[in-house]
C-alpha positions as CSV (number, residue, x, y, z in Angstrom):
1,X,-6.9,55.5,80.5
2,X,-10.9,54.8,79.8
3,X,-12.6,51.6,81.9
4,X,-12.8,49.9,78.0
5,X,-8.9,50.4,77.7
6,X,-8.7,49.0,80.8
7,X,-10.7,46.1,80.7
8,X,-9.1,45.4,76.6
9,X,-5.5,45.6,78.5
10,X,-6.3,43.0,80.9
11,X,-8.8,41.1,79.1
12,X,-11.9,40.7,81.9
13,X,-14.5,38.6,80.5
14,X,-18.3,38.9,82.0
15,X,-18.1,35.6,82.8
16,X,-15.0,36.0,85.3
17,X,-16.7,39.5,86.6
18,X,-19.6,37.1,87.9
19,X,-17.4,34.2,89.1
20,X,-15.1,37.0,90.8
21,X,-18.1,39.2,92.7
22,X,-19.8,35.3,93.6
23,X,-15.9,34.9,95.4
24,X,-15.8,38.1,97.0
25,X,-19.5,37.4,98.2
26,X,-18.0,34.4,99.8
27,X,-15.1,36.1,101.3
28,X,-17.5,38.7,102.8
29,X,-20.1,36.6,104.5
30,X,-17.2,34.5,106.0
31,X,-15.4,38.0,107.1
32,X,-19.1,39.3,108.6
33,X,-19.4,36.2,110.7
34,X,-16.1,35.8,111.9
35,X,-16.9,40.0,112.8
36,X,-19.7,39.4,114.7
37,X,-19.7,36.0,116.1
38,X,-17.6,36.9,119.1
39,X,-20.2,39.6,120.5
40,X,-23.1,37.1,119.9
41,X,-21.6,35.2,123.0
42,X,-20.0,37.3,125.9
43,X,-22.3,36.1,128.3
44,X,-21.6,32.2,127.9
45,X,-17.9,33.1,127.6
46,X,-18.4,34.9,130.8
47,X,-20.2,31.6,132.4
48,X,-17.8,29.3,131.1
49,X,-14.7,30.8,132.8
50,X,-16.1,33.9,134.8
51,X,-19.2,32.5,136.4
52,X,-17.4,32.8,140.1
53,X,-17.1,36.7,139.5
54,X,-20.0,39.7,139.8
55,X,-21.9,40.5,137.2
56,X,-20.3,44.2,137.1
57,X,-16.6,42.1,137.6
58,X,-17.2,40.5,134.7
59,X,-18.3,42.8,132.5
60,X,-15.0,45.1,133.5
61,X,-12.9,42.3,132.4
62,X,-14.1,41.6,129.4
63,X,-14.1,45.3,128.7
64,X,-10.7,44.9,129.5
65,X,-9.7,42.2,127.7
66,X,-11.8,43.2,124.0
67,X,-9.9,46.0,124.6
68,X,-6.7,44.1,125.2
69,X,-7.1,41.9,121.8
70,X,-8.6,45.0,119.4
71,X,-4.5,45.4,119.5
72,X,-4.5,42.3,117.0
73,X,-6.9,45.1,114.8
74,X,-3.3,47.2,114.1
75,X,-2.1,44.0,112.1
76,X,-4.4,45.0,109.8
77,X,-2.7,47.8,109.0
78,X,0.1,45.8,108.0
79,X,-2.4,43.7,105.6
80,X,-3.5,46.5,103.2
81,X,0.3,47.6,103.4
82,X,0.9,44.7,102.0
83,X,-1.4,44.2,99.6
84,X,0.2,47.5,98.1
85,X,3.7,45.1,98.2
86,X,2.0,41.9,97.5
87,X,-1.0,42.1,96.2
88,X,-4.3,42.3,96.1
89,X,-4.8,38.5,95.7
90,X,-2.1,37.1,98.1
91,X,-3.5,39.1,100.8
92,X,-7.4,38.3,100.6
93,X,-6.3,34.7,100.4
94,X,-4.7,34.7,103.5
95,X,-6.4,36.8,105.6
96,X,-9.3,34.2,104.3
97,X,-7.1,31.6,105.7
98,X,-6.3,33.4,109.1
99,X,-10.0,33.5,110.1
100,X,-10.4,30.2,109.5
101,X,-7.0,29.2,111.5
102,X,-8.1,31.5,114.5
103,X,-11.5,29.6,114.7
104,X,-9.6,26.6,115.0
105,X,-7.8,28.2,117.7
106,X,-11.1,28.9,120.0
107,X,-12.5,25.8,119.2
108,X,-10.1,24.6,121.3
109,X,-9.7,27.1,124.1
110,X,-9.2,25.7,127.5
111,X,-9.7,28.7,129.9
112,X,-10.7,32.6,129.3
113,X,-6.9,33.8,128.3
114,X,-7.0,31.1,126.2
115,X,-9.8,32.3,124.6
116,X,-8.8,35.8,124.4
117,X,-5.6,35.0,122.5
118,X,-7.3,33.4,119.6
119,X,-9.9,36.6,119.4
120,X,-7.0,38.5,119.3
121,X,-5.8,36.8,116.7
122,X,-8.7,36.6,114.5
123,X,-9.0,40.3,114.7
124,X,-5.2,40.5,112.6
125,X,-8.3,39.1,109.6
126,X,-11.5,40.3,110.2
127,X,-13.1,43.5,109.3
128,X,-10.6,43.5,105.9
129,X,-11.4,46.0,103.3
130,X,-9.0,43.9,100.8
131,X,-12.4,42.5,99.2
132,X,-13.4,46.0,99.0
133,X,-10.0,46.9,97.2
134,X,-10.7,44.1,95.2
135,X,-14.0,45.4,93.6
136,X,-13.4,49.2,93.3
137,X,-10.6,48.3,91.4
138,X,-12.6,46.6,88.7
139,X,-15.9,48.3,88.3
140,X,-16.3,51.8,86.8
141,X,-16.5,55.0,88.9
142,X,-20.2,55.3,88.8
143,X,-21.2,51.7,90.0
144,X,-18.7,51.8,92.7
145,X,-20.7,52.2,95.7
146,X,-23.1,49.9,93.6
147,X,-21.2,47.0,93.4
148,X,-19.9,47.4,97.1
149,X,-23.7,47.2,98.6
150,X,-24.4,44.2,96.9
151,X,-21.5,42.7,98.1
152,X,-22.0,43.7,101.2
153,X,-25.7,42.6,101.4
154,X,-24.6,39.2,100.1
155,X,-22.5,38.9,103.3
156,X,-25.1,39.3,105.5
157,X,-25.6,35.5,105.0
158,X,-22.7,35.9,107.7
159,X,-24.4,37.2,110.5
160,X,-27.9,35.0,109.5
161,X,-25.9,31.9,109.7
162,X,-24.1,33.2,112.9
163,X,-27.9,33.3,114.2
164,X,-28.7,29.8,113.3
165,X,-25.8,29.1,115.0
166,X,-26.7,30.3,118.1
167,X,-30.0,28.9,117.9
168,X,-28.3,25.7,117.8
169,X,-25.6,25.8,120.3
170,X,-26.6,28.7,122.8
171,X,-29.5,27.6,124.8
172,X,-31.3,28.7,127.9
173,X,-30.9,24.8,129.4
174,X,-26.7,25.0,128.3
175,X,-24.4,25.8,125.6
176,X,-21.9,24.8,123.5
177,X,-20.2,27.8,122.6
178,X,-17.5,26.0,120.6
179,X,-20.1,25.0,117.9
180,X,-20.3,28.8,116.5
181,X,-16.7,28.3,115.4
182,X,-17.9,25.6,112.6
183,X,-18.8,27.9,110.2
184,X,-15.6,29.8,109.6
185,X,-13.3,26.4,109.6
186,X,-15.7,24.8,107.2
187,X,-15.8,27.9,104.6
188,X,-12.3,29.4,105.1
189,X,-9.5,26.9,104.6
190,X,-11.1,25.6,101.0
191,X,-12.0,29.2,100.4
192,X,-8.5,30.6,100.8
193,X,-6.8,28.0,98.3
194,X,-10.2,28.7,95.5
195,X,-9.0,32.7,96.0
196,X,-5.5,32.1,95.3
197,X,-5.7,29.8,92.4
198,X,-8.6,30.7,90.5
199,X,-8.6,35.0,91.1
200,X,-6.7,37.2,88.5
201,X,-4.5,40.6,90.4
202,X,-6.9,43.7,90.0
203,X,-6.9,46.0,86.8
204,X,-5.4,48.7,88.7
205,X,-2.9,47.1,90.6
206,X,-1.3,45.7,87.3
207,X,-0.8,48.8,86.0
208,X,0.7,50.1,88.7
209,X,2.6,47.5,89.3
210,X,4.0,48.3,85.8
211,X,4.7,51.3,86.5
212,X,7.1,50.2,89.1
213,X,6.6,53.1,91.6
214,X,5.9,51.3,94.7
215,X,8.6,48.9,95.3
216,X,11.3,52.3,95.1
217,X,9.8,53.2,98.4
218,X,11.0,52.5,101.7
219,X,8.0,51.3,104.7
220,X,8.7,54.9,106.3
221,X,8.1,56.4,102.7
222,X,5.1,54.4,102.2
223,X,3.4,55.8,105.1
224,X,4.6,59.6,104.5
225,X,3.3,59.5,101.0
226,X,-0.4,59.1,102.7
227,X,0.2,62.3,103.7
228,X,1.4,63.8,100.3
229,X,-2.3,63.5,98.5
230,X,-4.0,65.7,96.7
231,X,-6.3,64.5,99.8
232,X,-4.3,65.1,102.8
233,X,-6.5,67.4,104.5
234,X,-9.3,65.6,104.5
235,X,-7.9,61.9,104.8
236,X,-6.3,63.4,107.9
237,X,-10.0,64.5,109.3
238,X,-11.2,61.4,108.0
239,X,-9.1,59.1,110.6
240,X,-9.9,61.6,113.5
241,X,-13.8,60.4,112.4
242,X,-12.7,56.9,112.7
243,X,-10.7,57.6,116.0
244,X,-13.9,59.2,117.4
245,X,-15.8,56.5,116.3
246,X,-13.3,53.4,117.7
247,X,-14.0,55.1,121.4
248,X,-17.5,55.1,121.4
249,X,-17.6,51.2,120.1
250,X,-18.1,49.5,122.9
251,X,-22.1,49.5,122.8
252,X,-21.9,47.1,119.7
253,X,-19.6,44.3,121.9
254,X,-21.1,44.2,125.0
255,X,-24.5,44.5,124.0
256,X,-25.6,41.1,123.9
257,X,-24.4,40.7,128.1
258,X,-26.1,44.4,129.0
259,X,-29.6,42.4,127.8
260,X,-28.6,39.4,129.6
261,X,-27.8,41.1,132.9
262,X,-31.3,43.1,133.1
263,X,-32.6,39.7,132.6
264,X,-35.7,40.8,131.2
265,X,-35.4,39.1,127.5
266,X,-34.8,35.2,127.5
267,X,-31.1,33.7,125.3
268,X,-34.0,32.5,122.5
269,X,-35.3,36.7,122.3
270,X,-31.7,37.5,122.3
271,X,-31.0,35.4,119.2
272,X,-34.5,36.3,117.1
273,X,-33.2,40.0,117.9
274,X,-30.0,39.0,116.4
275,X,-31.7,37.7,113.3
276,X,-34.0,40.4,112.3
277,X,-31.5,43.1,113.0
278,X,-29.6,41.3,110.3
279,X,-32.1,42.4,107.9
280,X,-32.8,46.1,109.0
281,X,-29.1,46.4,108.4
282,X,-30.1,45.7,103.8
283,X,-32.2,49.0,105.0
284,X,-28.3,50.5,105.2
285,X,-26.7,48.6,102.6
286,X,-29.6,49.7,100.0
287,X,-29.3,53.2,100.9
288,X,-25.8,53.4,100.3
289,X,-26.2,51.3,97.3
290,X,-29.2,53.8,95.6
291,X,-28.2,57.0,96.9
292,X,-24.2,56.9,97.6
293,X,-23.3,57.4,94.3
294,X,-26.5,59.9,93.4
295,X,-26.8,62.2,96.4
296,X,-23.1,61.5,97.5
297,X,-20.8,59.8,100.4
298,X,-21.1,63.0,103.0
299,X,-25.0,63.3,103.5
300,X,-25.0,60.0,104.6
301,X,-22.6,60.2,107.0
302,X,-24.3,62.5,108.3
303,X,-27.3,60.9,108.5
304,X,-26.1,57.9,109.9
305,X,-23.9,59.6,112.8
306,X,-27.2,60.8,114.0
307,X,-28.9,57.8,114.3
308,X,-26.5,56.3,116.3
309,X,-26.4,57.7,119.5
310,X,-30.6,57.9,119.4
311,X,-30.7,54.5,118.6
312,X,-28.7,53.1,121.8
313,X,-30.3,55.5,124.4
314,X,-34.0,53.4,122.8
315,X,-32.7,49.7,123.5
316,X,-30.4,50.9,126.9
317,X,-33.7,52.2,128.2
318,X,-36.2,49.8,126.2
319,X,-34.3,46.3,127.9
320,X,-36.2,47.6,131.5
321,X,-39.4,47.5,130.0
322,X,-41.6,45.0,131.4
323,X,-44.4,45.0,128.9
324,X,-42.7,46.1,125.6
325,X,-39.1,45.0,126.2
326,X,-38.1,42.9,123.3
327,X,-39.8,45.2,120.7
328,X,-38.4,48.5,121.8
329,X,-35.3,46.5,121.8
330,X,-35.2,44.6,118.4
331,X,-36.4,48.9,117.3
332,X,-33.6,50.4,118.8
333,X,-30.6,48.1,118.3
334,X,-31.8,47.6,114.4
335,X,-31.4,51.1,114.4
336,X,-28.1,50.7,115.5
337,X,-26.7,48.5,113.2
338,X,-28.3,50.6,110.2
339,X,-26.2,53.2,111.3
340,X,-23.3,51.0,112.6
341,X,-22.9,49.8,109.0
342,X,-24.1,52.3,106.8
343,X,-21.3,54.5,108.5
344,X,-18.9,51.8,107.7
345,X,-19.8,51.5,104.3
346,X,-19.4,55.0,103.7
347,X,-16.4,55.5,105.6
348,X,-14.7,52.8,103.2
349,X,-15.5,54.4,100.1
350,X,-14.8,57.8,100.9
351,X,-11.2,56.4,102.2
352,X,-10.2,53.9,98.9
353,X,-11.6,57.0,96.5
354,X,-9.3,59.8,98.7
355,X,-5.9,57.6,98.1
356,X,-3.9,56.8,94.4
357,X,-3.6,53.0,93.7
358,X,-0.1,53.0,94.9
359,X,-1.2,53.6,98.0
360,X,-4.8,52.6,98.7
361,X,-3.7,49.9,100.4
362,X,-1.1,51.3,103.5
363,X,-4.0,54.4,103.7
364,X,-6.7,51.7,104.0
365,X,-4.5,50.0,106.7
366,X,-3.5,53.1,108.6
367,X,-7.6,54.0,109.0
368,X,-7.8,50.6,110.5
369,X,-5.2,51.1,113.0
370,X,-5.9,54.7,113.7
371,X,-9.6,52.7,114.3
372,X,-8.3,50.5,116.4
373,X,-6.3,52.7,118.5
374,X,-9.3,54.3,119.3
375,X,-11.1,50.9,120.0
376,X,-8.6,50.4,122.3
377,X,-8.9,53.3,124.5
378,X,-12.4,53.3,124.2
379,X,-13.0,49.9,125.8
380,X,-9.9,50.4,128.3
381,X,-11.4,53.1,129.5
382,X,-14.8,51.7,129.1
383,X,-13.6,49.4,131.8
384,X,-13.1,52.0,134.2
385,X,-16.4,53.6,134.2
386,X,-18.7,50.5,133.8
387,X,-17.2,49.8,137.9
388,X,-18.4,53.5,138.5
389,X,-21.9,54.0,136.6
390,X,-22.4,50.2,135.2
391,X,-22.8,48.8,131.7
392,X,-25.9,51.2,130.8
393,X,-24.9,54.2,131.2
394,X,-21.4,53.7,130.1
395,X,-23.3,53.0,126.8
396,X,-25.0,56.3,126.6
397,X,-21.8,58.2,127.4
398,X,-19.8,57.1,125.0
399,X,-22.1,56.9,122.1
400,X,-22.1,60.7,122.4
401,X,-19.3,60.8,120.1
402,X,-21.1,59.9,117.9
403,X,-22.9,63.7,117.0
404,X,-19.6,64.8,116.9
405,X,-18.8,63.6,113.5
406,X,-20.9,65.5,111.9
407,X,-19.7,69.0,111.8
408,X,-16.2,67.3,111.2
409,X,-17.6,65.7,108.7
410,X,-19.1,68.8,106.9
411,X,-16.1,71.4,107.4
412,X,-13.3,68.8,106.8
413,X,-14.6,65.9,104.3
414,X,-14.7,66.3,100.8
415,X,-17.1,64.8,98.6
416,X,-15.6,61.7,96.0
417,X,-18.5,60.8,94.3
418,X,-17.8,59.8,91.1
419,X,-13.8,60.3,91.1
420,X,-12.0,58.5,88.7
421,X,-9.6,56.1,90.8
422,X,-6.8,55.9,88.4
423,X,-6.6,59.8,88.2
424,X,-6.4,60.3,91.9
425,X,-2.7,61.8,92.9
């Protein structure tokens, strides 16, 4: 069926396109906060309910523990699974409504487990590709990665807002940590009630859902028929990808206390850093955007695997510098988050456009657990070797990773530029 008998079958008007991508904005700079906030703030966590522990001590625990709560990110497995049951709508409202509930939750925190629960928690919500879902299944094949970059450049309002936060609460004189858990309380709960009454179910999802094939499945059979693509072989190589790249995560959490402990950069250099990285990251987002759906989803994931590991090795050695510290830092750790996200974003599309509409969704989820389970070994055993080498160099090591991706990626990945999602089997 052609995107006009598509859109004539379920009667999409230009007017609801705009209201539905200004939504999904929404839902994305909420989700990209409530993804980030947590690692903007380590080191006051660690002085609010730590501060009797070594610096290294501390460091191993909360290793420890983000490894601990990254278990919550299996849940959203169990999400996209059920937005292939559900619906695409249901599920984006609630997981809306989850990050908001988990704030809450911190907000409130008394001690460090405390704490920790509610991060585990919010990590059942954030980092949700439903949005994602949610637009692929509406535009046409060619704008995909086109309308997923603007999205996602929209939602860094998330992260810039995060900042402003942090200017406001995290201070060199004291902080109020609990302030940075505003934001997604304010937007979330009226967000989540505006998604579920206003939004229409996705183009594609209706159809399948007249087709009727999903609900004669059992849960076992939904996560067999994954594996009984047209795209097995390389969905398969694509989740050791995100496996590798779940390990070596652990420079992205922890790097805000690794610049604290050298000591070298003040809490307000540490914040600016936050906010212009924010913007090197639309360097990522554009390139997808422009070149994703021209050059294809493999080149740069390639590109983007091997900036990676260069970028953390600049800002791990860079912090030390006495003269330069804060530029080679805000240099290097931009870098990182170019490639951070530009991986991400291509890792999403080449996942959604490798899996039929029946199940986008419980393939979607499985990468996130598959993603988490690496997360969670990483950072476990992250804690282990930060007590042997410290925080540094456990940084550089497992970054390697990193480099491996790319010869996976060339043998094993195939390229889905341009596939037609409704004629994917």
């Amino acid at each position: 069926m052609s995107e006009n008998d598509n859109e004539k079958l379920t009667g999409r008007s230009r007017k609801y396109f705009l209201y539905m991508i200004f939504i999904l904005m929404l839902v994305q700079i909420l989700d990209s906060y409530a993804t980030v906030f947590p690692g903007a703030i380590p080191s006051t966590i660690a002085e609010s309910f730590l501060s009797d522990k070594p610096q290294d001590v501390q460091n191993a625990i909360i290793a420890f523990a983000t490894g601990a709560v990254s278990i919550g990110m299996y849940f959203l497995f169990f999400s996209h699974y059920l937005s292939d049951k559900l619906g695409r709508k249901k599920m984006l409202s609630i997981t809306v409504f989850g990050m908001a509930l988990a704030a809450l939750g911190m907000f409130f925190s008394l001690n460090f487990v405390m704490y920790m629960i509610f991060v585990f928690f919010l990590s059942f919500f954030f980092s949700s590709d439903i949005w994602l879902i949610y637009i692929n299944e509406e535009v046409k094949p060619n704008k995909r990665a086109y309308y997923s970059n603007i999205i996602l450049m929209a939602g860094l309002l998330g992260p810039i807002i995060m900042v402003i936060s942090r200017f406001i609460f995290i201070k060199e004189t004291g902080s109020f940590w609990q302030g940075m858990t505003f934001f997604p309380m304010i937007i979330g709960f009226p967000l989540c009630v505006v998604i579920y009454f206003s939004l229409k179910e996705t183009k594609r999802y209706q159809m399948m859902k007249e087709k009727g094939t999903i609900e004669s499945r059992s849960f076992k059979e939904d996560i067999v028929s994954i594996f009984k693509t047209e795209s097995r072989k390389p969905y398969t190589f694509l989740l050791l990808i995100v496996f590798l790249r779940g390990i070596s995560g652990i420079y992205i959490g922890l790097f805000e206390k690794y610049i604290s402990d050298v000591g070298i950069l003040t809490q307000g250099q540490v914040t600016i850093v936050f906010l212009l990285v924010i913007f090197a990251v639309i360097i990522a987002y554009a390139i997808n955007g422009f070149l994703a759906d021209r050059i294809g989803r493999k080149p740069l994931l390639y590109l983007w695997s091997f900036i990676a590991p260069i970028s953390v090795l600049i800002w791990v050695f860079g912090a030390h510098s006495t003269e330069n510290a804060f530029f080679i830092v805000l240099f290097g750790y931009s870098l990182t988050h170019i490639s951070t996200w530009g991986a991400i974003g291509i890792i999403r599309l080449l996942t959604l456009e490798m899996l039929p509409t029946d199940r986008r969704g419980t393939g979607i989820g499985f990468r996130s657990l598959v993603g988490g389970i690496g997360g969670t070994i990483g950072l476990m055993l992250s804690g282990v070797v930060i007590l042997l080498v410290g925080l540094g160099t456990t940084f550089i090591i497992f970054v390697m990773g990193h480099f491996i991706v790319i010869p996976i990626a060339y043998l094993f990945l195939k390229e889905t530029k341009g596939v037609e999602l409704s004629e994917i089997k």
